[in-house]
TORZAKE-757638 format. One line per field, with one value per residue (C-alpha): residue in three letters; x, y, z. Coordinates in nm, 3 decimals. Example, Ala and Ser with C-alpha at 12.3 -4.5 7.8 and 13.67 -1.06 7.14 Angstrom:
BEGIN
type <- ALA SER
c1 <- 1.230 1.367
c2 <- -0.450 -0.106
c3 <- 0.780 0.714
***
This chain:
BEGIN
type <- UNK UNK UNK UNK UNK UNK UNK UNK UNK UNK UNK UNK UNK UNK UNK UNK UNK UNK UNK UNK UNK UNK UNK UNK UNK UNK UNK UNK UNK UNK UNK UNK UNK UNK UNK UNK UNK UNK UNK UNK UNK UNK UNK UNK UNK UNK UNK UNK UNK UNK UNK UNK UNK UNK UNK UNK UNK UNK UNK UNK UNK UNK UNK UNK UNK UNK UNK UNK UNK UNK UNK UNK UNK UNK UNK UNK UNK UNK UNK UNK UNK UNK UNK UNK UNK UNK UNK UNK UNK UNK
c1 <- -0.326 -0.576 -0.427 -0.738 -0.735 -0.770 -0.950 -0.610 -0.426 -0.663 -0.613 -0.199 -0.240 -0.469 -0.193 0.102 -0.075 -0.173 0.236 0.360 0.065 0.183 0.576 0.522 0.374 0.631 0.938 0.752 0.775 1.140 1.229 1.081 1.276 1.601 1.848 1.744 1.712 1.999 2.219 2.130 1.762 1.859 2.062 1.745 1.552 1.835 1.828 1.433 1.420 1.445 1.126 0.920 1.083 1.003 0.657 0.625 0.776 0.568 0.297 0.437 0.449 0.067 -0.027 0.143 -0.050 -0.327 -0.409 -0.542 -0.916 -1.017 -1.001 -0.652 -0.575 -0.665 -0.502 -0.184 -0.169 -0.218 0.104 0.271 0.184 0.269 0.631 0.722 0.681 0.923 1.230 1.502 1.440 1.488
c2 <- 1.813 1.820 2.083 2.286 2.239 2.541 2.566 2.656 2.416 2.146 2.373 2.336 1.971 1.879 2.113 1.874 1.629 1.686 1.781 1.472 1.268 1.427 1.481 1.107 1.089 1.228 1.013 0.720 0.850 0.941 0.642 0.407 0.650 0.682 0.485 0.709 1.050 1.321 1.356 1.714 1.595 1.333 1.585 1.830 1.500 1.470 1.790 1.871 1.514 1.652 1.893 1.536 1.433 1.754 1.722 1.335 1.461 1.811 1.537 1.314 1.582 1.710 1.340 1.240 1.596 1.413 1.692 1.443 1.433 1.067 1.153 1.260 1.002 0.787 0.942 0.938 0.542 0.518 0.736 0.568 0.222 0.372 0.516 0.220 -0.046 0.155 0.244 0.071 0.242 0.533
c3 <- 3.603 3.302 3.062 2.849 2.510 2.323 1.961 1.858 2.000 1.811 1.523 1.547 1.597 1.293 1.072 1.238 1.189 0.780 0.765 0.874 0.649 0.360 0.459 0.482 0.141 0.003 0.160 0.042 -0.343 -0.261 -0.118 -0.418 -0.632 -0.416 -0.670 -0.987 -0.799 -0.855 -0.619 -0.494 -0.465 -0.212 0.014 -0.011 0.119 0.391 0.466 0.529 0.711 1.051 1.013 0.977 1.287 1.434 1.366 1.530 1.798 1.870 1.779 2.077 2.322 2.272 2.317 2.622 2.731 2.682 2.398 2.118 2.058 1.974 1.568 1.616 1.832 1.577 1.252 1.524 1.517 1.194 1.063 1.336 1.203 0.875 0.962 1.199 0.883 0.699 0.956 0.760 0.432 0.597
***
């Protein structure tokens, strides 16, 4: 079954896909920082964490649709790449 994609449904892809680039972003600067961060800023960290998963995984789902345009497809991998290198800092 080939499942339309919608203008919107690019639309909600390209926005999980900029949240996870720069929810990315920022857990790199957090994690370089980790050691000299306070305390409560580290459970705030902990505690938004799971909306980053959230987004790789809403991300997964559209892909294995088959959703992805070959520019997302693309930018995909790469934050993939990205995250994968960096599993046991997190």
């Amino acid at each position: 079954m080939v499942t339309q994609v919608t203008p919107e449904i690019r639309e909600a892809i390209d926005g999980y896909l900029d949240g996870l680039a720069r929810k990315w972003d920022e857990a790199l600067d957090i994690i370089a920082q980790w050691d000299e961060l306070d305390p409560l800023d580290q459970d705030v960290f902990d505690a938004e964490w799971p909306l980053t998963i959230d987004y790789l995984n809403r991300l997964r789902d559209y892909r294995q649709q088959g959703m992805f345009s070959t520019i997302q497809e693309r930018w995909f991998q790469k934050l993939q790449r990205d995250m994968y290198g960096h599993e046991p800092d997190l």
